[in-house]
C-alpha positions as CSV (number, residue, x, y, z in Angstrom):
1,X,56.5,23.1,-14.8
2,X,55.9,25.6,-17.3
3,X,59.1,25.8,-18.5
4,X,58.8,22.4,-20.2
5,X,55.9,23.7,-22.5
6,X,56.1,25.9,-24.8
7,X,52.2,28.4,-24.9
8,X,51.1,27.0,-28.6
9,X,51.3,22.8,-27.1
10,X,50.8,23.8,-23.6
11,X,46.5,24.0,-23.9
12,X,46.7,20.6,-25.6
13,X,48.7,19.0,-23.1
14,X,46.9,20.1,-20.1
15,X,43.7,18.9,-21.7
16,X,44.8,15.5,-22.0
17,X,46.1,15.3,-18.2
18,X,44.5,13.5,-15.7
19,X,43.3,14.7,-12.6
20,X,42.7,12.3,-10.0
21,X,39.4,11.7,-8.2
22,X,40.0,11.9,-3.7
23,X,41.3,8.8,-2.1
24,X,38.3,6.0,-2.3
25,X,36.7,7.3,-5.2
26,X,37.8,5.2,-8.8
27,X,38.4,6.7,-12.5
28,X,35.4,6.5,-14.9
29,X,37.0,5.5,-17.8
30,X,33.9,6.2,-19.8
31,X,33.3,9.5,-18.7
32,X,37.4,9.9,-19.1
33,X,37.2,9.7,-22.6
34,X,33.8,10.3,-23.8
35,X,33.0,6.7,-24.9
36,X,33.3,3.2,-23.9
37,X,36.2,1.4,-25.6
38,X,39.1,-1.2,-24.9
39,X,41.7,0.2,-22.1
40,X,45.1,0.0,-21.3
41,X,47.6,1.3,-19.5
42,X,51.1,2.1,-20.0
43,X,53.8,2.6,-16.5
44,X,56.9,4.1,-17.5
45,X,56.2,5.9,-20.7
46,X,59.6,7.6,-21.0
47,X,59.8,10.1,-23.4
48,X,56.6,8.6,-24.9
49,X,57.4,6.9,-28.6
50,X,56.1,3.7,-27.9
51,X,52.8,5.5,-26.5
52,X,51.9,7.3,-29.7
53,X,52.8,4.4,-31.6
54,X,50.6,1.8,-30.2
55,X,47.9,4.5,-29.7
56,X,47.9,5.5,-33.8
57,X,47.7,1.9,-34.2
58,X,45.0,1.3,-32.5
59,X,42.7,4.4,-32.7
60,X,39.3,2.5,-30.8
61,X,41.4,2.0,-27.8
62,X,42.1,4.2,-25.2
63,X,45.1,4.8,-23.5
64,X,46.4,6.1,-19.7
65,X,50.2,7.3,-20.0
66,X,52.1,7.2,-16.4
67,X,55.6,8.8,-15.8
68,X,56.4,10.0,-12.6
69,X,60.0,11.9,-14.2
70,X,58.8,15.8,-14.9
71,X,61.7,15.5,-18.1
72,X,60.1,12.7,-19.7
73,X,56.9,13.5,-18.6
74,X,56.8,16.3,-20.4
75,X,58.2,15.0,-23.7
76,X,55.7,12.1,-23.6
77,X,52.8,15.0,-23.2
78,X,54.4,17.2,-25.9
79,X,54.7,13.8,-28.6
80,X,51.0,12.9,-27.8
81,X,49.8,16.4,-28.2
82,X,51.0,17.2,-31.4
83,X,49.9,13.7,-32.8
84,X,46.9,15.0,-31.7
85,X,46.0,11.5,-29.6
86,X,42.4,12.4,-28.6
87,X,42.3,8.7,-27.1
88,X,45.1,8.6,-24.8
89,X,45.3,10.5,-21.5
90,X,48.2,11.5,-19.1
91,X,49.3,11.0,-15.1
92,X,52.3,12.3,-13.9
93,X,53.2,10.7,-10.3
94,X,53.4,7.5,-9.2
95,X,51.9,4.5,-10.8
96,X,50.4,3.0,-7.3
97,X,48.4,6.5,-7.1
98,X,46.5,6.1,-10.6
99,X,46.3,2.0,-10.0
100,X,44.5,2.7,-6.7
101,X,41.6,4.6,-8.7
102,X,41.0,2.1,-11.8
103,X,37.9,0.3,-11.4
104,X,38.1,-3.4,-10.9
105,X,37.9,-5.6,-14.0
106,X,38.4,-2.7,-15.9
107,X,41.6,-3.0,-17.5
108,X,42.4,-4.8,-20.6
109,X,45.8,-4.3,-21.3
110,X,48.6,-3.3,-18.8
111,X,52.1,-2.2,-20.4
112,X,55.6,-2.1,-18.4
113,X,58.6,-1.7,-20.6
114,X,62.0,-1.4,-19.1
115,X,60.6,0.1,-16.4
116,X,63.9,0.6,-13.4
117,X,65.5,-2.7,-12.4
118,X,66.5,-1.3,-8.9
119,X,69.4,-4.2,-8.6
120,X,70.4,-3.2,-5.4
121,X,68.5,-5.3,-2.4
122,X,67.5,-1.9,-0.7
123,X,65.9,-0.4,-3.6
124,X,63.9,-3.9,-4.6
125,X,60.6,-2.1,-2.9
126,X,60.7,0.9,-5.4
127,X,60.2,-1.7,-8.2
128,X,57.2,-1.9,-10.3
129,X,57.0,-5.8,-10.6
130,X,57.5,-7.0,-6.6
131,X,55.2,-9.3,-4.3
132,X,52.5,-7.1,-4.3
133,X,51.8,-6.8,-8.3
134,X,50.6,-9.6,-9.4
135,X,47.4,-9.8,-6.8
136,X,46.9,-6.1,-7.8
137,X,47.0,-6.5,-11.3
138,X,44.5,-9.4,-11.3
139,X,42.2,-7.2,-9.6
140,X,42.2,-4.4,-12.1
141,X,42.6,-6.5,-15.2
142,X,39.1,-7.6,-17.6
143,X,38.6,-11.1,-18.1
144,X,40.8,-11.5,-21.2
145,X,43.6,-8.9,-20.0
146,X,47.1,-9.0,-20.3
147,X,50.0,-7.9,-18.9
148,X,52.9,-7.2,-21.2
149,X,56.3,-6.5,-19.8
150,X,59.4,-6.3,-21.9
151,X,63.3,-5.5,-20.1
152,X,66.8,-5.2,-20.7
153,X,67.8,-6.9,-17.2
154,X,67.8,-10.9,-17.7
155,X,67.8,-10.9,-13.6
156,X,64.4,-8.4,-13.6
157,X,62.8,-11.3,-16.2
158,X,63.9,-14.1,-13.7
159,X,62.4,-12.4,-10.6
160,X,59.1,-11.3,-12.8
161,X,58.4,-14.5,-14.4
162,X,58.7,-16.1,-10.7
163,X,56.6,-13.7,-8.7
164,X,53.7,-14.6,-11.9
165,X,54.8,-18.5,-11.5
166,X,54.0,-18.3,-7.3
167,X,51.4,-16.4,-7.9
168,X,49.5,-18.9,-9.4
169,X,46.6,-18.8,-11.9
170,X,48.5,-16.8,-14.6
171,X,49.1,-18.1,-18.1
172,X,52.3,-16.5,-19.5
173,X,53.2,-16.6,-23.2
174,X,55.7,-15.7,-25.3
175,X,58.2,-16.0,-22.7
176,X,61.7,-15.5,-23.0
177,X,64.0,-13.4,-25.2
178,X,62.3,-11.7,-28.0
179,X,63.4,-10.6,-31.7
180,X,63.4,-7.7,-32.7
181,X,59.9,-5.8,-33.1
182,X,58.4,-6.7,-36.5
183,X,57.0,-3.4,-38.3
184,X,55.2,-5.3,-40.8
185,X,53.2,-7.0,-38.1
186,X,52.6,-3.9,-36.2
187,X,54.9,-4.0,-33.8
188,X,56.3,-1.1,-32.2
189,X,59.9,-0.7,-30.8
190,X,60.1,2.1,-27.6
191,X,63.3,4.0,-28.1
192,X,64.6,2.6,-24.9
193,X,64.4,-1.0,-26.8
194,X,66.2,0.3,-29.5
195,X,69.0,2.1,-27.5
196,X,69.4,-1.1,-26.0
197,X,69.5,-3.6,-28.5
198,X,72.1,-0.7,-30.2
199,X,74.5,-1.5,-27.2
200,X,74.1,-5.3,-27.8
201,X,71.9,-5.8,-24.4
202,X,69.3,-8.6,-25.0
203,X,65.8,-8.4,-24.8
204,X,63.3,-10.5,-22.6
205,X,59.9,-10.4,-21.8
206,X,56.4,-12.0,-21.8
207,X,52.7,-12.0,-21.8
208,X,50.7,-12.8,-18.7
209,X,46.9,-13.5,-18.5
210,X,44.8,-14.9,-16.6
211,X,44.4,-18.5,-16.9
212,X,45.9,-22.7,-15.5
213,X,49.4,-21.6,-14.6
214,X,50.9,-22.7,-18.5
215,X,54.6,-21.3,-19.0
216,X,54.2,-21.1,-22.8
217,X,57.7,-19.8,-24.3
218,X,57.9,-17.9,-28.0
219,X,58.4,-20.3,-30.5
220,X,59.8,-19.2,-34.2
């Protein structure tokens, strides 16, 4: 979509873009980025804030940004371009497609923040977090990997928390509603965090990792 890049960012962003390898064949995140280093991924990057953030924080890791919206898409692209993020990389399309092609055990870090809700019982497939995530996940994620998930929709927590809880063999921390993202510690808030705690929504969310099943909730 052209139109969404102006010429002077447009070389920049189409060098950080992914292109997929054929049905069977998996990413080689090494090769990806020119160097071995931690990995994560982000689902749902929206227009891209918390992305650039987290990657400027943590310069030796590297980074996979997904959005499937071309609008968002773009401004994500644009924002990590100009920042000039030479250790993030970018999908557009659907997060199942890129998930498919990550090397097992490979992951150490797997973002979803406020990714869609779908409340209504006929769209509950098209979310990110149903039946079938947690036994991918596990698959993809590094020994000491994590899943972090943050939303806006205390029924979305619920449902998440318990797919993780019948899953079995998942340690979640920090579980529950969460203060406000401490800058001085680092923390990063997305601008679709901050839109919502504007509005007064709450926030809730955890850490999952592999582990005895512990439901460990935040304290302090």
């Amino acid at each position: 979509m052209p139109d969404l890049l102006k010429p002077d960012i447009a070389p920049e962003v189409h060098r950080r873009e992914i292109t997929l390898p054929p049905e069977g064949q998996l990413l080689d995140w090494d090769v990806l980025f020119g160097r071995p280093a931690p990995r994560a991924i982000e689902i749902g990057t929206g227009n891209g804030f918390f992305l650039a953030c987290e990657a400027a924080r943590l310069p030796d890791w590297t980074f996979i940004g997904v959005e499937r919206e071309p609008l968002y898409y773009y401004k994500m692209a644009r924002r990590i371009a100009r920042a000039k993020l030479d250790n993030v990389r970018t999908w557009r399309g659907e997060a199942l497609d890129l998930l498919r092609r990550v090397p097992p055990g490979s992951l150490d870090r797997f973002y979803c923040y406020f990714s869609d809700p779908w409340p209504k019982r006929r769209h509950r497939r098209r979310r990110v977090y149903n039946q079938d995530f947690p036994p991918l996940i596990e698959q993809l994620l590094a020994p000491a990997g994590e899943v972090w998930f943050k939303t806006d929709a205390d029924f979305y927590f619920n449902l998440t928390v318990t797919l993780f809880r019948r899953r079995g063999g998942w340690d979640l921390l920090d579980v529950g509603r969460l203060p406000l993202p401490d800058p001085a510690r680092g923390e990063v808030i997305s601008n679709f965090e901050r839109k919502a705690r504007e509005a007064g929504r709450e926030v809730w969310g955890f850490r999952a990792r592999r582990g005895e099943g512990r439901l460990l909730p935040r304290t302090g």
